[in-house]
N, C-alpha and C positions, 0 to 999 in steps of 0.2 A: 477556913478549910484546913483540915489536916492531911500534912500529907510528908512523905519523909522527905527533909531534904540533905542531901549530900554535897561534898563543896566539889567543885569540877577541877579535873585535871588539868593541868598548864597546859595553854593552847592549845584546849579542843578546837575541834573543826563542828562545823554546826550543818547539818543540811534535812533531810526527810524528819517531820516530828511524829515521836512516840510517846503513848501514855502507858507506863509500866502501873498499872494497880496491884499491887505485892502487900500484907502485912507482917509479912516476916521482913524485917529489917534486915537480918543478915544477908537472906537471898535476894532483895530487892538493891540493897545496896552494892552488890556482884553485877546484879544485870545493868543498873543504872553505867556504872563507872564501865562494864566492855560494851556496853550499847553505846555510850558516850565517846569510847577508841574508836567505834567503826563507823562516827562522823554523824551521828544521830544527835538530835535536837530529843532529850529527853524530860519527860515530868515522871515524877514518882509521889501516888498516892497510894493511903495506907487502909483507907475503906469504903465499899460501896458506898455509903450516899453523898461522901464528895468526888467520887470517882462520878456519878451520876450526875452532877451540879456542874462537874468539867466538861463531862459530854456535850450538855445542853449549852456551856456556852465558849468553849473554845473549838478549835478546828484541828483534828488529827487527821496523823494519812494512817497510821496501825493504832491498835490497843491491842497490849499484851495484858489479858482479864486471868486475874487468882479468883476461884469458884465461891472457896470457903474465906468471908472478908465479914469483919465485924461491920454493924450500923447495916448493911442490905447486904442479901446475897448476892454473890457473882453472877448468879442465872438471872437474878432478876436486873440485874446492872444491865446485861444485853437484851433483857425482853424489852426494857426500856428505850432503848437505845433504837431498834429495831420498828419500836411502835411508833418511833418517832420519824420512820422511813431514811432513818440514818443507816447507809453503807459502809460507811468507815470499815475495813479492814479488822476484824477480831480474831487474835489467837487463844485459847484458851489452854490455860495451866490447871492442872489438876492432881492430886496424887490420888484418886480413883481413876483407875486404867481401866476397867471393865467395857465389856462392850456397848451395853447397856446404859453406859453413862454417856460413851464418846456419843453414841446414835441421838442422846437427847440432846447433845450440846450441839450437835451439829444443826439438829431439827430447830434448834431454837434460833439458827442465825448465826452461829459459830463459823467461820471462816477455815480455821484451824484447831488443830488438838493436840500437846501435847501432855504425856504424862510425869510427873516427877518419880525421880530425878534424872534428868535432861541433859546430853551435852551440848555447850555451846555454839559447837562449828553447826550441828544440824538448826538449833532454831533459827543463827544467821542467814541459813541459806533457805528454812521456810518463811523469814520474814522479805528478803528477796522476793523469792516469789510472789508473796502476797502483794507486796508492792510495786512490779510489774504488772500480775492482775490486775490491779486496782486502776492503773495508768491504763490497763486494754493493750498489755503489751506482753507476750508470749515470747518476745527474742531477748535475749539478756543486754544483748548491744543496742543501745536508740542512736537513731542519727540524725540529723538536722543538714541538709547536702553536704561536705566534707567535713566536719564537727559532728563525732560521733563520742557516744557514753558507755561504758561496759561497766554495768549496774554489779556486775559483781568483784571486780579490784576497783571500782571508784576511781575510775580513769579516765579523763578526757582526750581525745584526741583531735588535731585539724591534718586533714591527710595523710594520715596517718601517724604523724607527730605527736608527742607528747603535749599536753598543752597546761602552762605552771601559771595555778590558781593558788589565790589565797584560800583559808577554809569558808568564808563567807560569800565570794565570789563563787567557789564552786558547787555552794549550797544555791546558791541565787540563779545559776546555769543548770544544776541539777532540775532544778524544780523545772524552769521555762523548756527545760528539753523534753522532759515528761509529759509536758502539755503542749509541745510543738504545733503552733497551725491553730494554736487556741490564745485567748487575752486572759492575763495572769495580771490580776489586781495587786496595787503594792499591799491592801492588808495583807491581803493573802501569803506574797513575799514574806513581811515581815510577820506575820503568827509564825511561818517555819522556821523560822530564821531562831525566833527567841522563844525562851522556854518560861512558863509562870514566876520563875524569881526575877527573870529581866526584865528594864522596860524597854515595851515594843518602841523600836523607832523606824517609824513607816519612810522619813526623808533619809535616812541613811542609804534606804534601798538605792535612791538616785544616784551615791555615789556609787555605790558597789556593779551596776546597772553601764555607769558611765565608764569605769577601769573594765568594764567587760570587754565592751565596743571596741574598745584602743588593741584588746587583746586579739580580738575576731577579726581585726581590719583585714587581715591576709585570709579568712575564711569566707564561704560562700553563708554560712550560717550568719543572719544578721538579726537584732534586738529592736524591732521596732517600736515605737512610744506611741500609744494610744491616749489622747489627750482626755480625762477624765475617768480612761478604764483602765488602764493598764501598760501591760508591755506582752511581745507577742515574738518569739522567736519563729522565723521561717526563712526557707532559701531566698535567697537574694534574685530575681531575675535578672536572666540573662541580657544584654546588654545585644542590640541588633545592627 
């Protein structure tokens, strides 16, 4: 697979995974390195038909899609993708701003549009969105009974309190809070966790899972263990 890779900045924080498809090196290597500051688990590929191949077999929560990519086009990167009844989240890059282009990308499945060149603070806060969307979540704050998340400073809270996570602890809390009331497999954990140059390591989740708990003891939010499915964040009942 080709695809660019970049070395990561000292102690990044790792949590939602994104697939940057860019062949411009210069711009792809900008978004990679501030998608990577603002705590994103990123991969960067450099042209449709492994951008295509990644689809089919790893698991994003966004794609940020370049149109014009050697080896397949970007349009057909998402018809694919779509044919394949995959939702994943697409934002699409362009530097055809026309209306006529945006209506067709949209029509094809396009989640988002933006055109180049772009400033950064707005696609942060359209991939926010998207990723709320994606979750079925319209408040920017998620809560889990007194352990609440404000999706847009990346802030935990337990009643209000600040609550101090490592970066892979609060990748690993991010996601379960996302899907509160639902069972979160450790693959699944760990695909977010680790990006194509790592390797995945699904027993790790167990610890990072286990320093959670110790953290949440004083919270109503609790991490329950599903023996062979998962793990399952939800309020604690009350006690009669």
């Amino acid at each position: 697979m080709i695809r660019h890779d970049f070395p990561d900045p000292p102690q990044r924080p790792y949590t939602m995974r994104i697939l940057v498809v860019e062949d411009n090196a210069e711009l792809a290597h900008w978004l990679v390195r501030t998608l990577r500051r603002e705590q994103y688990t990123v991969d960067c590929i450099a042209n449709g038909a492994d951008a295509d191949f990644a689809l089919r077999s790893e698991k994003y929560d966004l794609v940020i899609l370049d149109l014009a990519l050697p080896k397949m086009d970007g349009k057909d990167v998402l018809r694919r993708l779509r044919a394949r009844q995959d939702s994943t989240p697409v934002l699409v890059l362009t530097a055809n701003n026309s209306m006529q282009s945006r209506v067709s990308e949209l029509d094809e499945g396009a989640d988002d549009y933006m055109a180049k060149p772009f400033e950064i603070e707005e696609l942060e806060a359209r991939i926010r969105v998207l990723l709320r969307r994606s979750s079925g979540q319209a408040n920017p704050v998620l809560s889990c009974g007194d352990l609440s998340y404000n999706t847009n400073s990346r802030e935990f809270q337990v009643a209000g309190q600040s609550l101090a996570l490592t970066p892979r602890e609060r990748a690993v809390l991010e996601l379960l809070v996302r899907r509160c009331g639902n069972t979160v497999t450790k693959q699944s954990l760990a695909q977010s966790l680790f990006s194509l140059d790592e390797a995945v390591s699904v027993d790790a989740i167990e610890i990072y899972v286990h320093r959670l708990r110790k953290k949440l003891e004083a919270s109503s939010a609790k991490i329950m263990t599903l023996r062979g499915l998962g793990y399952l964040l939800r309020q604690a009942e009350r006690a009669q």
